[in-house]
N, C-alpha and C positions, 0 to 999 in steps of 0.2 A: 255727644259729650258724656252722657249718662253712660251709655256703655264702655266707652273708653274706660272712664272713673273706676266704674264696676269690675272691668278683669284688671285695672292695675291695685286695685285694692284686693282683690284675692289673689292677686301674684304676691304681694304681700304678708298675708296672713301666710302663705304656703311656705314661703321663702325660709323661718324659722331663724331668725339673724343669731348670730352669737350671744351666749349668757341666755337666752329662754328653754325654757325645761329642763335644765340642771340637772334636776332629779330625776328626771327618768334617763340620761345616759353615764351617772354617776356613779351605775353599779353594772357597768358592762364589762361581761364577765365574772360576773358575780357567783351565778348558778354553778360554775365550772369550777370557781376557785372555789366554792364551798365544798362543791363534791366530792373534791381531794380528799378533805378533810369530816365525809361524810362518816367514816365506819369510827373514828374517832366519838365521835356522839350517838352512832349506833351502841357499840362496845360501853360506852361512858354509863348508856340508861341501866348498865345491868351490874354495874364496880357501884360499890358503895360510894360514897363520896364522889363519886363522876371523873369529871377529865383530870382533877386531883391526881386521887389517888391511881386512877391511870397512868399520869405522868410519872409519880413515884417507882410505880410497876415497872416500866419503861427502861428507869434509870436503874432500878436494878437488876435486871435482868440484863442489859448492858454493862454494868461492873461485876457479873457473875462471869458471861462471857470472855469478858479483858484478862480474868481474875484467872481463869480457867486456864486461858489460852494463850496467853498474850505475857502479863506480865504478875508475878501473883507474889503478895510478902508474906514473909516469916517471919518469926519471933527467935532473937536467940537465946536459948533457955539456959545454956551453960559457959563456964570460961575459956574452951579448946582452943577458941580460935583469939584468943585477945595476944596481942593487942590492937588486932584489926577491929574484933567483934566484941562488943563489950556484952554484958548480961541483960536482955530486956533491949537491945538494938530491936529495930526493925528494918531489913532490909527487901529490897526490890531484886525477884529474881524473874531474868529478861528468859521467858519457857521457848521461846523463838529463836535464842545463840545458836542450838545443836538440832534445827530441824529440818536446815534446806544446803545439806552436805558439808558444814561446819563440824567437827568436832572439836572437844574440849582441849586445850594443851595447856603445858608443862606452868605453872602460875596462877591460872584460873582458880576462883574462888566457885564449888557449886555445888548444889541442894540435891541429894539423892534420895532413893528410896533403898535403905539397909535391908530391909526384908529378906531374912535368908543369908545375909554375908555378915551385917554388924549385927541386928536386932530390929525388930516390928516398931521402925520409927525412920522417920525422917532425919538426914546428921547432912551438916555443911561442912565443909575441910576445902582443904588447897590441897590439889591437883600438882602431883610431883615426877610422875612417871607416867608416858601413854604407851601403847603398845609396840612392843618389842626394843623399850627402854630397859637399861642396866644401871639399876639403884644402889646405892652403896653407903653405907653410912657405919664405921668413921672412916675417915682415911688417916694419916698418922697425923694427920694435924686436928683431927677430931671435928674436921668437917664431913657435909654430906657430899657424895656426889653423884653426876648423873650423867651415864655413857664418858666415864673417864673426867670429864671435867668437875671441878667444886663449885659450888653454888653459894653466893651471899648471900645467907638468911638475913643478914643484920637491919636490910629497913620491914621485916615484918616479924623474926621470931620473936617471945615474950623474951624480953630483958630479967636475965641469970638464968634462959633454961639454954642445954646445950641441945643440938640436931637433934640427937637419938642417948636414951640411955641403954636404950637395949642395938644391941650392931644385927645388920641385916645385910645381905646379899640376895640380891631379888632381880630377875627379869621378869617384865611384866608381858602376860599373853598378848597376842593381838585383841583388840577389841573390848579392852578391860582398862583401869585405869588403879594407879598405886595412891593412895592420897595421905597426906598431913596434918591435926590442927598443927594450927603456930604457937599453942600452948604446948610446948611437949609434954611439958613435966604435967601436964591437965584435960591429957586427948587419948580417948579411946580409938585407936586408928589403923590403919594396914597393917603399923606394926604389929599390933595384938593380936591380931586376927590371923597372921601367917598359918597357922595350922588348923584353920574352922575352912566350912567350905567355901570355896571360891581363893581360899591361899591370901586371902587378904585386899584381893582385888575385887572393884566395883566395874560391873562389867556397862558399858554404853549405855544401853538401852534401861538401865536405872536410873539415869540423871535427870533431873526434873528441869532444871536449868543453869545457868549461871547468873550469882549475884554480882550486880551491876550497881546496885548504890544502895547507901545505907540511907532510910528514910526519916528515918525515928530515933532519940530525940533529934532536936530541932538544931540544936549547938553538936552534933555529930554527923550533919547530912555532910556526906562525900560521895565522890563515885570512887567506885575500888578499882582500882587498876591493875595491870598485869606486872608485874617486877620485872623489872629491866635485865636483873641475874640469869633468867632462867633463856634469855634471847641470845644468851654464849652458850649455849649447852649445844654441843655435835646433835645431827641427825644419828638415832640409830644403828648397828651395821645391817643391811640390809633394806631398809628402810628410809624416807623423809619425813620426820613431823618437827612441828611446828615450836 
C-alpha cells in the first residue's frame, strides 16, 4: 500500500492540473513577440526622447512620402480660378490621376510646374484643350469653343467675366495641354502666353497633378468635379480624347 500511495502521489504532483503555474506559460511566445519589436528599442536608445520621438519620426516621414507621392496640397495664392478657388483655399492634389496611363482631359482642374512656359512657379488652371484639340474663342455668340462645339462655362466661369477678351484660334500639339483660370478677366493663362515659348501650351510631363477636393476652409470642403459641358465636345479630327 505504501508503494501504491507513493507513485499515485507523484503521478500527481507530475500531472500539473489546470490553473498551476500560470506564470510561467502566460508569456509563451513572448521572446518572439518581443523580437519583432526588438530594433524599435534598439533604434529608441540612440533618438532622444526614445520610442516617442521615434514614433513622431515615423509619422513624418510617412506624411512626407504621401505628401510627395501620393497626394500633396496647395495653397491658392491668387483669384484666377474663382469662383471654384477662393484666395487662401487649400486644395488636395491626387499626383497619382496621370501616372499609370491616364491623362488629363478637357475640364480637369491641375497643378503644373510653369517653368519655362508661364514663369519659375507652380499655377492651377482648367484644362480646356488636349492634344490635337481646335480652340476657338469667340464664336458669334461670344462663346468658347472646342473642336466645333460651344462649351457652357456658366456653372464654373466668374460671374460678369466673358470666355476670352482677347480672340484665339489655336490647335493644341500632341502631348501638350491649352489651359484656363475661370477668372478670365483675373488669369494669366495660355492666352497670354501664345507667343512665349511653348505657344502657350503646358506640355504632359509638367503636370504635378490633378486637384481633387478642396480641403481648407472647413465651410468650402468639396470635391471638384469635372463639368459636365465639356463631355459634349467631339473627339478631335484624327484623334480620341476624352
Amino acid at each position: 500500500m505504501d508503494t501504491e500511495a507513493r507513485q499515485h502521489m507523484e503521478r500527481d504532483r507530475s500531472s500539473h492540473p489546470s490553473g498551476e503555474f500560470s506564470e510561467e506559460i502566460s508569456d509563451t511566445g513572448g521572446p518572439e513577440d518581443r523580437s519583432r519589436f526588438a530594433w524599435v528599442d534598439q533604434v529608441g536608445v540612440w533618438v532622444p526622447g526614445g520610442r516617442y520621438t521615434l514614433t513622431v519620426l515615423i509619422c513624418l516621414l510617412f506624411l512626407a512620402l504621401f505628401s510627395n507621392f501620393v497626394m500633396q496640397p496647395f495653397q491658392i495664392p491668387s483669384s484666377s480660378m474663382e469662383r471654384s478657388l477662393r484666395i487662401g483655399d487649400r486644395v488636395l492634389v491626387n499626383k497619382l490621376a496621370y501616372r499609370f496611363g491616364s491623362e488629363p482631359q478637357r475640364g480637369d482642374v491641375v497643378v503644373f510646374d510653369g517653368t519655362g512656359y508661364f514663369g519659375n512657379a507652380d499655377y492651377i488652371k482648367r484644362v480646356v484643350g488636349v492634344g490635337g484639340d481646335r480652340v476657338v474663342c469667340c464664336d458669334q455668340e461670344g462663346r468658347l469653343e472646342v473642336n466645333g462645339r460651344w462649351v457652357d462655362e456658366s456653372s464654373f466661369l466668374y460671374p460678369g467675366d466673358s470666355p476670352s477678351g482677347v480672340p484665339f484660334d489655336v490647335v493644341v500639339p500632341e502631348g501638350t495641354l491649352f489651359l484656363l483660370g475661370d477668372h478670365r478677366d483675373d488669369s494669366s493663362d495660355s492666352r497670354d502666353h501664345l507667343g512665349s515659348p511653348g505657344g502657350g501650351m503646358i506640355p504632359l510631363d509638367a503636370v504635378i497633378g490633378r486637384a481633387d477636393w478642396i480641403a481648407w476652409p472647413a465651410d468650402h470642403w468639396t470635391r471638384l468635379e469635372r463639368p459636365d459641358a465639356y463631355a459634349r465636345v467631339p473627339a478631335a479630327v484624327g484623334g480620341a480624347h476624352g
